[in-house]
C-alpha positions, -999 to +999 in steps of 0.1 A: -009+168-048+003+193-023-021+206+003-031+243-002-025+262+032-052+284+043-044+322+061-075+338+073-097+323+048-072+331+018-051+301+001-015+309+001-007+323-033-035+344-036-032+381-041-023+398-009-054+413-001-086+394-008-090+371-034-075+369-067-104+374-093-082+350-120-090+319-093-115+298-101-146+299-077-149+257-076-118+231-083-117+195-084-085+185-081-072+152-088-102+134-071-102+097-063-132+080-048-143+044-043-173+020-038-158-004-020-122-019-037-145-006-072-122+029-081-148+050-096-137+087-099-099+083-112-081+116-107-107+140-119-099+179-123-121+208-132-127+243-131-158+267-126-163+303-125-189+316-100-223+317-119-212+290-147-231+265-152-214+232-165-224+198-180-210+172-170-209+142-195-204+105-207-218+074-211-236+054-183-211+044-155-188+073-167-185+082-132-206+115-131-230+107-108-203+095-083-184+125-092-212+145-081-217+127-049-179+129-037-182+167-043-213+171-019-190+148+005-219+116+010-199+089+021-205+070-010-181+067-028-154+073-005-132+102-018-094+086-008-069+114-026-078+152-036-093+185-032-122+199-035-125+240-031-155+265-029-150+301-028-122+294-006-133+266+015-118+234+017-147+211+008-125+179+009-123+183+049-157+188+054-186+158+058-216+161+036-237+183+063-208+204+066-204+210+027-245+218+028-236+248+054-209+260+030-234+263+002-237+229-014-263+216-023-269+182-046-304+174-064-304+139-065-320+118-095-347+108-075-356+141-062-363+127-022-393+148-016-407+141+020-437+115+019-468+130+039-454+168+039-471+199+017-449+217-013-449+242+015-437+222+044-407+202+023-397+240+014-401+253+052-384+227+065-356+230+037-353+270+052-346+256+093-307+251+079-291+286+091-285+309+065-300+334+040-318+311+011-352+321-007-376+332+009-407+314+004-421+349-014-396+348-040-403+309-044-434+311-056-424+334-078-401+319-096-423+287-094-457+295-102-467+258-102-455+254-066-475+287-057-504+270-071-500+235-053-482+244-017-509+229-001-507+195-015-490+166-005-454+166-023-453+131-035-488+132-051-469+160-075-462+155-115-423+145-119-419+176-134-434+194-106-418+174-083-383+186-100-389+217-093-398+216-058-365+196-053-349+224-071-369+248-053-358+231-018-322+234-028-330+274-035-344+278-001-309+266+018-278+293+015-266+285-020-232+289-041-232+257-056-260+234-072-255+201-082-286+182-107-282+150-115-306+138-143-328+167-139-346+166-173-355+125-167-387+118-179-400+149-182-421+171-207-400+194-230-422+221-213-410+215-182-377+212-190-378+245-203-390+259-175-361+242-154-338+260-176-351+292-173-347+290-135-314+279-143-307+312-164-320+334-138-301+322-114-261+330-131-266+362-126-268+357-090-239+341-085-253+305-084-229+280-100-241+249-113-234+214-123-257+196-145-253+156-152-280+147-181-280+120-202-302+146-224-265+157-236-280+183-266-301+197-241-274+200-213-249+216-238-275+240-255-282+251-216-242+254-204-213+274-208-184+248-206-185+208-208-165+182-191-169+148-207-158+120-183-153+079-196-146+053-170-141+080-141-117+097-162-117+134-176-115+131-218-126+165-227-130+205-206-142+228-226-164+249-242-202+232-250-203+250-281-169+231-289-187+197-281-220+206-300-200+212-332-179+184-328-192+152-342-167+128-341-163+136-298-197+136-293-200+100-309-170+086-292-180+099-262-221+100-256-231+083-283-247+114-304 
């Protein structure tokens, strides 16, 4: 694929003067990425408008987890071929501390709440990264359980609690783009409900989100559009309505 040159922050081909509202505000394109020789992510592509939020789906060792790891730039697996563009920015030349600044941030499956530090002191020390995140005030908030616990020891939380401080902690760095992998694991269908209506109230803001959720029901009745991925490959982007009503894709594809 050809590089996309950059003018003054503005890709060459958008409109003359600012940026052109038909482009979407995150793209994959044609990503590679490896473990290894193992090719993992085989020439995925995808689209999101700012404040979507997306599922993206398949079977175990689909590639969606590495998929979500190559676009928050970790070094594993090693993205070898594509781009990856944020409001502009050209993710795919940044490393992962650099794509964190420009408003990434990745929830990982197993949360990585800091041993021997409060809910409050995991979300202060989330809020030393420069820029304008939550403020602790509109935190609590949001998270009444976290109001109610900030002074004890992260670690020692629920996992559903502990979900939503790692949520909570990705809220309190200058967002655009929130990646969740597995966030509903093991929890309470009360808590995942509660997870989702932070995820609602955040669209309006501008917030776009990736979801990865072997819960795929859940994950669709939550999203706007679907990508279904098999062996690192994109089968299906769509709508999730489109993959709810469609029984024969969602049994070749995730088993449902």
């Amino acid at each position: 694929m050809n590089a996309i040159a950059v003018e003054n922050g503005v890709r060459v081909g958008d409109a003359a003067v600012g940026v052109d509202a038909s482009r979407p505000f995150f793209s994959v394109r044609d990503v590679h990425a490896y473990y290894g020789e193992s090719y993992i992510v085989q020439g995925v592509s995808l689209d999101i408008r700012k404040g979507e939020i997306l599922a993206l789906l398949g079977r175990n060792g689909a590639g969606k987890t590495s998929t979500l790891r190559a676009i928050a730039r970790l070094d594993n697996p090693q993205m070898r071929h594509g781009e990856i563009w944020l409001d502009g920015a050209p993710l795919h030349r940044m490393r992962a501390f650099q794509a964190a600044r420009a408003g990434v941030q990745l929830v990982p499956e197993d949360r990585r709440i800091i041993a021997g530090l409060t809910v409050e002191e995991n979300l202060t020390l989330a809020k030393v990264s420069p820029g304008n995140g939550w403020t602790l005030e509109r935190i609590y908030e949001s998270f009444p359980r976290l109001a109610e616990r900030r002074k004890q020891e992260g670690v020692t939380l629920s996992g559903g609690e502990q979900q939503m401080l790692a949520i909570a902690r990705a809220l309190a760095r200058d967002i655009k783009l929130l990646l969740l992998d597995e966030p509903y694991e093991g929890l309470a269908p009360v808590i995942v409900h509660e997870i989702e209506r932070i995820l609602h109230s955040i669209k309006p803001m501008g917030i776009t989100t990736i979801i990865v959720e072997q819960n795929a029901v859940a994950a669709l009745k939550l999203a706007d559009r679907a990508v279904i991925l098999d062996t690192g490959e994109v089968v299906f982007s769509g709508s999730a309505r489109e993959v709810l009503e469609n029984t024969d894709l969602r049994h070749e594809y995730l088993a449902i």
